[in-house]
VOZA-618729 format. One line per 3 residues: for each residue x, y, z of N, C-alpha, C, CB. Coordinates in steps of 0.2 Angstrom, whole numbers, always signed. Glycine has a CB too. Layout:
BEGIN
X/Y/Z/X/Y/Z/X/Y/Z/X/Y/Z  ... .
//
This chain:
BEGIN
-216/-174/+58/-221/-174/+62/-220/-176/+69/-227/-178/+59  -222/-173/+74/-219/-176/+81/-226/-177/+83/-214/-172/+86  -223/-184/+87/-228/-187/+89/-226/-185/+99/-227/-196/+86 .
-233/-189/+101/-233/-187/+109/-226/-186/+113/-236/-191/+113  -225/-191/+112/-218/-194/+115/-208/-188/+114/-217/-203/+111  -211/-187/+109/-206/-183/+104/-207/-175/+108/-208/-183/+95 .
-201/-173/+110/-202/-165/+111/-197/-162/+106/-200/-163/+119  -202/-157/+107/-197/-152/+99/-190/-151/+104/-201/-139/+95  -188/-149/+95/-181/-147/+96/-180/-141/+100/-178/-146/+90 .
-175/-140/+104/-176/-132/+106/-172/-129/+102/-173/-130/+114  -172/-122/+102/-171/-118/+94/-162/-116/+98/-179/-109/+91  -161/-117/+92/-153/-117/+92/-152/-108/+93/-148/-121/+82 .
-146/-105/+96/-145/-98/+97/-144/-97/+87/-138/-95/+103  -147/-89/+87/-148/-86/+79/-141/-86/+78/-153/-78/+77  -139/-85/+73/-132/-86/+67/-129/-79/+70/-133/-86/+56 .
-133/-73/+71/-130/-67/+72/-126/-67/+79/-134/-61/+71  -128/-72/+85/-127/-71/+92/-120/-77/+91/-135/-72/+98  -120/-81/+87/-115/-85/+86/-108/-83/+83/-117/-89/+85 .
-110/-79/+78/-106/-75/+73/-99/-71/+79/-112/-67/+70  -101/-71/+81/-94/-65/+88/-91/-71/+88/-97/-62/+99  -92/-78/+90/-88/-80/+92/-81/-82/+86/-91/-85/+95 .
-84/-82/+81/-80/-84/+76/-76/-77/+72/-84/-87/+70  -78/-72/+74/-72/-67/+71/-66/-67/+71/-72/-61/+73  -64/-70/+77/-57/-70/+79/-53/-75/+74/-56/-71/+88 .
-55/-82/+73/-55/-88/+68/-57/-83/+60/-64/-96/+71  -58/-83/+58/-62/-77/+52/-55/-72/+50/-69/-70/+56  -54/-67/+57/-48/-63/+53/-41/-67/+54/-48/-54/+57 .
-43/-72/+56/-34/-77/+55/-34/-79/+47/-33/-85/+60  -39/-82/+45/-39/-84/+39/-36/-80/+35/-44/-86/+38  -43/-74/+33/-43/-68/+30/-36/-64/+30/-48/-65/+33 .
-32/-65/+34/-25/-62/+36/-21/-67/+30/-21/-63/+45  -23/-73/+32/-18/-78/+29/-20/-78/+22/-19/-85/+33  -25/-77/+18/-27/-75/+12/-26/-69/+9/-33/-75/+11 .
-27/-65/+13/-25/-58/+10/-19/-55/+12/-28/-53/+12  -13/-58/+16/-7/-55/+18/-6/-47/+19/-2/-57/+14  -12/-44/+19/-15/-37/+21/-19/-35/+27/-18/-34/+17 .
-18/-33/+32/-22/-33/+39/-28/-29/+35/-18/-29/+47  -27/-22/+33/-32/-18/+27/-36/-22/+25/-30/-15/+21  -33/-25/+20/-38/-31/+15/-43/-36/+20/-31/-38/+11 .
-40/-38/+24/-42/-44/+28/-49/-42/+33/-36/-47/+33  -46/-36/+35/-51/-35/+39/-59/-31/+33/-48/-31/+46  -57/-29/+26/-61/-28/+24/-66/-33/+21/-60/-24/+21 .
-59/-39/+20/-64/-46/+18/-72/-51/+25/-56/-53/+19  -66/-49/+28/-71/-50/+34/-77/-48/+35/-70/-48/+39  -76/-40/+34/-84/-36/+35/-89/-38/+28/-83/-27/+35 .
-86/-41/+23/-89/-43/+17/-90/-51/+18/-84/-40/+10  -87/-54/+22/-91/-60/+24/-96/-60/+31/-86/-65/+25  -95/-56/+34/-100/-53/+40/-107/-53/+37/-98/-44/+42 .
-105/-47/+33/-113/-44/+27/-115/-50/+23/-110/-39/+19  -111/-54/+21/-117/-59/+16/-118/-63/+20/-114/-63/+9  -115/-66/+25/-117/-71/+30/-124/-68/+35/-109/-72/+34 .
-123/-62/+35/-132/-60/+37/-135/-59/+33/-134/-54/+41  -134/-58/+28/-140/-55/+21/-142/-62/+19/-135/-49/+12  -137/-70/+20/-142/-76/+18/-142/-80/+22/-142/-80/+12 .
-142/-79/+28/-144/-82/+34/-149/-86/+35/-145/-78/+38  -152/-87/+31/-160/-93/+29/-156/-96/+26/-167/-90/+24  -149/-97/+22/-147/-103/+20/-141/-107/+24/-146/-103/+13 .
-141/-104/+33/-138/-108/+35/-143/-113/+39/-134/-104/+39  -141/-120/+38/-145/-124/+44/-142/-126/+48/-149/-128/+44  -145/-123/+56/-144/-122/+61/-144/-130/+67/-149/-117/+62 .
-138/-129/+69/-137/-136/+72/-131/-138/+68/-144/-140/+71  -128/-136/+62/-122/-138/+58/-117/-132/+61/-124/-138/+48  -112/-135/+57/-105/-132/+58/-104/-124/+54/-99/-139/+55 .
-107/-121/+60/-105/-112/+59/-99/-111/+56/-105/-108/+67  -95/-113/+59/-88/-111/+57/-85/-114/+50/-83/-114/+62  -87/-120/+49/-87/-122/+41/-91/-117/+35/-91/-128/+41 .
-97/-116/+37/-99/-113/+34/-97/-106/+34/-104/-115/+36  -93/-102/+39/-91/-94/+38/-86/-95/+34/-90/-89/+45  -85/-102/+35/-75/-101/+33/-78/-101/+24/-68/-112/+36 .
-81/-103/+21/-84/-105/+14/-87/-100/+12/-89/-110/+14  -92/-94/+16/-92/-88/+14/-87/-84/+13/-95/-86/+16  -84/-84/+17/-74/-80/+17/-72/-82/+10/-67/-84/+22 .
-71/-90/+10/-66/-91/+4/-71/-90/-3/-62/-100/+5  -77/-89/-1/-80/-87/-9/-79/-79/-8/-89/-90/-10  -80/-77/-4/-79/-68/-6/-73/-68/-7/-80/-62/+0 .
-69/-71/-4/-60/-69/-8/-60/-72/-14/-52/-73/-4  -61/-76/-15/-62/-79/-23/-63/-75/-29/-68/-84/-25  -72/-73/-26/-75/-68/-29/-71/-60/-30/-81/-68/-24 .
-68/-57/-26/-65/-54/-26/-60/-53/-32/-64/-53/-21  -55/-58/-31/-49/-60/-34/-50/-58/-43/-47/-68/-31  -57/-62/-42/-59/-64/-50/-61/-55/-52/-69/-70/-51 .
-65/-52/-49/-66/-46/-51/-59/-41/-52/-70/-44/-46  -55/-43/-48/-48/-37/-49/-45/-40/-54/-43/-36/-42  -46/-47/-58/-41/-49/-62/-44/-47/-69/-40/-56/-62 .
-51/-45/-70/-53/-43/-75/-55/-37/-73/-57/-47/-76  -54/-32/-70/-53/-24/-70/-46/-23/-72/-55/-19/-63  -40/-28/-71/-33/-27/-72/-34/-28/-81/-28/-32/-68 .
-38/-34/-82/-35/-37/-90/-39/-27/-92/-40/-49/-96  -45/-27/-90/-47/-18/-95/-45/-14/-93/-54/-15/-95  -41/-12/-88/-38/-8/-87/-30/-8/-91/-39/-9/-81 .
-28/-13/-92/-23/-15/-98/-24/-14/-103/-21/-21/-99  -30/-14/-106/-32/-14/-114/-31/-6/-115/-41/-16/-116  -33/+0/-110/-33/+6/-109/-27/+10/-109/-36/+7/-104 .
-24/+5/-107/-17/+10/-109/-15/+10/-115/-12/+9/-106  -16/+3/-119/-14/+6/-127/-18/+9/-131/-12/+0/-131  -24/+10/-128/-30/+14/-133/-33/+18/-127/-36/+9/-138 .
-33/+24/-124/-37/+26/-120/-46/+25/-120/-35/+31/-119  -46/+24/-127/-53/+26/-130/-55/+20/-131/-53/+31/-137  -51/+15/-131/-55/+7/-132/-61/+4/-129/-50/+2/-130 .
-65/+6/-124/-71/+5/-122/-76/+9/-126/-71/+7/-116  -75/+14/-129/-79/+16/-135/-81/+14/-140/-77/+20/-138  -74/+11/-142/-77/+6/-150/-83/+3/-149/-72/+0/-152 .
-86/+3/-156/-92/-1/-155/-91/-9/-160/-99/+3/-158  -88/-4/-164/-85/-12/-167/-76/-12/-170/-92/-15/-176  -74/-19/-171/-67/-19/-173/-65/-16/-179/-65/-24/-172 .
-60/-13/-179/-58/-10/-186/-56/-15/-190/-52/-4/-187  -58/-16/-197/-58/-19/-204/-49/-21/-204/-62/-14/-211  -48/-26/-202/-42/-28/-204/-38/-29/-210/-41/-30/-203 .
-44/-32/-214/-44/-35/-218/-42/-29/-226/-51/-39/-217  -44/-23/-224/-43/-17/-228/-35/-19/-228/-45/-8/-224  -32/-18/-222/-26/-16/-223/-18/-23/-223/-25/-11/-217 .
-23/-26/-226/-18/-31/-228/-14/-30/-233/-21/-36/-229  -8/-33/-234/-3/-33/-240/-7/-35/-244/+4/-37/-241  -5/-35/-252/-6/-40/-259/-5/-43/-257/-5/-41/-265 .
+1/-48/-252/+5/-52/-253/+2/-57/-250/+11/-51/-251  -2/-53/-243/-5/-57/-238/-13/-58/-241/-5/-52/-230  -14/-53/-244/-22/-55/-248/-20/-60/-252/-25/-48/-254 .
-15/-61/-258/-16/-68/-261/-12/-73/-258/-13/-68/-267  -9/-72/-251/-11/-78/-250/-13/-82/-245/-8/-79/-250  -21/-77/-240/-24/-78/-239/-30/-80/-245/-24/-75/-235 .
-31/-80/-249/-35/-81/-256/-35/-87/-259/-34/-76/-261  -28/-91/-258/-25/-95/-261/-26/-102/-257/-19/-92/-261  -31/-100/-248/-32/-106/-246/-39/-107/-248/-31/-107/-239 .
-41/-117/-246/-47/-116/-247/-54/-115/-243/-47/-121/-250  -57/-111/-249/-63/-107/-243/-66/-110/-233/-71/-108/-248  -65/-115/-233/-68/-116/-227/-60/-113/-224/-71/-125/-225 .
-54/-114/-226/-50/-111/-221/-51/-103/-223/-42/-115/-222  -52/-101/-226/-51/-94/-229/-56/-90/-223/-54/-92/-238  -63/-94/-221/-69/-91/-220/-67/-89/-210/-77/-98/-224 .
-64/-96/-207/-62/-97/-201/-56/-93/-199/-61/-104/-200  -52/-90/-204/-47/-85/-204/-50/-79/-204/-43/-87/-209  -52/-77/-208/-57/-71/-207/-61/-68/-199/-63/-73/-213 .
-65/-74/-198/-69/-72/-193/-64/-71/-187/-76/-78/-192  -60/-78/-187/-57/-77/-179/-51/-72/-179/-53/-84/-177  -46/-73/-183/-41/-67/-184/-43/-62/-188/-36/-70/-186 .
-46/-59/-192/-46/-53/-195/-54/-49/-192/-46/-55/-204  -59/-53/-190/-64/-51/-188/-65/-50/-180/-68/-52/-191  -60/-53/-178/-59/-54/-169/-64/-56/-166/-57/-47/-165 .
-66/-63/-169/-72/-65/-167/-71/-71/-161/-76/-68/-174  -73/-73/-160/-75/-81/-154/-74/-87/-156/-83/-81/-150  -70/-89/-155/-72/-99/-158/-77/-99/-159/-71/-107/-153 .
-83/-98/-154/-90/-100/-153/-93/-98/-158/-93/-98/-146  -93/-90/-157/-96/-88/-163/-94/-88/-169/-97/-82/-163  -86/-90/-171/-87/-93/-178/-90/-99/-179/-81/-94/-181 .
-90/-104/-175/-93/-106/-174/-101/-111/-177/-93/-102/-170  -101/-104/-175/-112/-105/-175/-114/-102/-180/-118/-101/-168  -108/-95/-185/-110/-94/-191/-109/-99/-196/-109/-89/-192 .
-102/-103/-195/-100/-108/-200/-105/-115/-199/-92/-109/-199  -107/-116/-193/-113/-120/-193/-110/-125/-193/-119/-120/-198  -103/-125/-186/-100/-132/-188/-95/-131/-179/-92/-131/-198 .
-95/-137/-177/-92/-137/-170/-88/-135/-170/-91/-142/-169  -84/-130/-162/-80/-126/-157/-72/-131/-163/-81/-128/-145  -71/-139/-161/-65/-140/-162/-64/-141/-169/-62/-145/-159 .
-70/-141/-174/-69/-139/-181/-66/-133/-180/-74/-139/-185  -67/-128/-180/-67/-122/-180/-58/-121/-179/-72/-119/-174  -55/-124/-173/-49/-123/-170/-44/-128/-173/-49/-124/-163 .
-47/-136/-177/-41/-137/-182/-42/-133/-186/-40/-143/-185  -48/-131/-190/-46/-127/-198/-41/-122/-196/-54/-122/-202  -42/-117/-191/-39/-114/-188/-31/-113/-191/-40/-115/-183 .
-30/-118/-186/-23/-121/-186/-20/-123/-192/-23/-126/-182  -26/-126/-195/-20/-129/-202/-21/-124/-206/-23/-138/-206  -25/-118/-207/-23/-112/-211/-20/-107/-210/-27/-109/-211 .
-19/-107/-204/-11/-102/-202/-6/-105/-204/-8/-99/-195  -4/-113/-204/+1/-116/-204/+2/-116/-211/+2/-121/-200  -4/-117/-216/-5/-115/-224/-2/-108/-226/-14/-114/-227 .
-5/-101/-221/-2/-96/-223/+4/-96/-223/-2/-92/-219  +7/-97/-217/+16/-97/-214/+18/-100/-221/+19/-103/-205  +18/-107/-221/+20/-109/-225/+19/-105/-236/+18/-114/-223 .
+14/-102/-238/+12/-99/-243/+17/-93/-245/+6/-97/-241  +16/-89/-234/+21/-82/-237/+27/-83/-235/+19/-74/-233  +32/-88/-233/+37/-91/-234/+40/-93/-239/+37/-95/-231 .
+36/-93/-242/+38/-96/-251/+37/-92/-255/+34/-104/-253  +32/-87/-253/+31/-83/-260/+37/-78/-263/+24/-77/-258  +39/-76/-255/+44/-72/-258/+52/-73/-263/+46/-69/-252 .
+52/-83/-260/+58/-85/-263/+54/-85/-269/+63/-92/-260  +48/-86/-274/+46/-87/-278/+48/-80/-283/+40/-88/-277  +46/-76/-277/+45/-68/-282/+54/-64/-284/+39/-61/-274 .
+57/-68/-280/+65/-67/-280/+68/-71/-286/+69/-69/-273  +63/-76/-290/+65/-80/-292/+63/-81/-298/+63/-84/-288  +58/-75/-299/+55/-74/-305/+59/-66/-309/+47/-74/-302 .
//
């Protein structure tokens, strides 16, 4: 609230008439992140763009240049993250062109050995059940998880100490079966 004495503030110049001055600060960076003049100056124009599209969340009277430099380095961020995850799907594609189709995973569990059936069978069920879901049904820690109705690092010792049950089961079966 201002009182008599108090005179307003005078209104700072808008973000877009200050903007100029920082382009030249902007595409050094941008160069220096992207080591592609191409790239950099497309970073730019993508921090240009969001830096006017939320211009209501700059406040005015603070450090402009701090603040573009922070949209920059969140659009490169942002960027980076997107190309790394069109690379990992773009990877999957080449060993299955059709792998975005699937709707669900093929039954591994069909094509197991007898050998590997009894000796997945041979652990006890909680490890039998955590093996299934994560490795034979290509499920999520999380989501085994939440159906076993038992915590993420339960999930990841049973895990562990049932493959190392396996390994050790189908290591020995065979000197058993040679033996018999």
């Amino acid at each position: 609230m201002l009182t008599q004495t108090q005179s307003p503030v005078p209104p700072t110049p808008r973000l877009r008439d200050e903007l100029l001055q920082h382009l030249p600060a902007l595409r050094a960076r941008a160069l220096k992140l992207c080591l592609d003049a191409s790239d950099a100056s497309d970073l730019v124009q993508d921090t240009v763009e969001r830096a006017l599209r939320f211009e209501s969340s700059y406040t005015p009277g603070t450090n402009l240049r701090a603040w573009l430099n922070q949209v920059l380095f969140s659009v490169f961020i942002t960027g980076r993250r997107r190309a790394r995850r069109e690379k990992r799907a773009l990877g999957s594609l080449t060993h299955d062109p059709c792998a975005w189709t699937h709707t669900e995973p093929a039954r591994v569990l069909a094509s197991l050995s007898r050998h590997t059936e009894r000796a997945l069978s041979s652990l006890p069920p909680s490890f039998q059940a955590v093996v299934k879901l994560v490795d034979l049904d290509e499920r999520s820690y999380k989501d085994a998880a939440e159906l076993l109705e038992v915590p993420i690092g339960t999930v990841m010792s049973r895990l562990f100490r049932a493959r190392r049950l396996l390994r050790e089961t189908l290591e020995q079966q065979p000197a058993a079966l040679q033996a018999a």
